[in-house]
C-alpha positions, 0 to 999 in steps of 0.5 A: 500500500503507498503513502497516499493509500492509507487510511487517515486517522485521528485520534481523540482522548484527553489521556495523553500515554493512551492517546500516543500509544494508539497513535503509534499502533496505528502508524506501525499498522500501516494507518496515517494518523493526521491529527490528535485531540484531547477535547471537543474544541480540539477535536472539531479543530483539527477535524476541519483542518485534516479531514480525516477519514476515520476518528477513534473517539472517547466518550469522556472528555474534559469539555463535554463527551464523545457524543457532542464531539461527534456531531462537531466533528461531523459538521465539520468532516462530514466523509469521516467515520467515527468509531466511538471508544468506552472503557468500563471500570469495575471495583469491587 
């Protein structure tokens, strides 16, 4: 697959080591991750700027969650497909 084949991607979290770390798999994968965000703002943002056509998303972010962040993204990147992302944890 050539450079100008490959998926773009963006991915949005507000955790920093996670968000780097899915970066890189993904890169290492053979995707192109054009952009990260760690908010809604960010993410509408850098969606209008880099047009990606996949978004891993979270669903909980500092300034709202995935869902509203989704519909900005969408606005904005209308072509993107968005993959919503939930962790669960569970104490005892």
């Amino acid at each position: 697959m050539t450079e100008t084949q490959r998926t773009t991607v963006m991915v949005v979290d507000d955790h920093p080591m996670w968000r780097d770390g899915v970066s890189r798999d993904l890169e290492g994968s053979g995707f192109t991750v054009v952009a990260t965000a760690d908010s809604v703002a960010s993410a509408a943002t850098r969606a209008r700027a880099t047009q990606p056509q996949v978004v891993l998303m979270d669903m909980q972010l500092p300034d709202g969650n995935g869902a509203e962040a989704t519909a900005r993204v969408l606005e904005v990147a209308p072509q993107a497909n968005v993959l919503v992302l939930v962790g669960v944890l569970r104490t005892r």
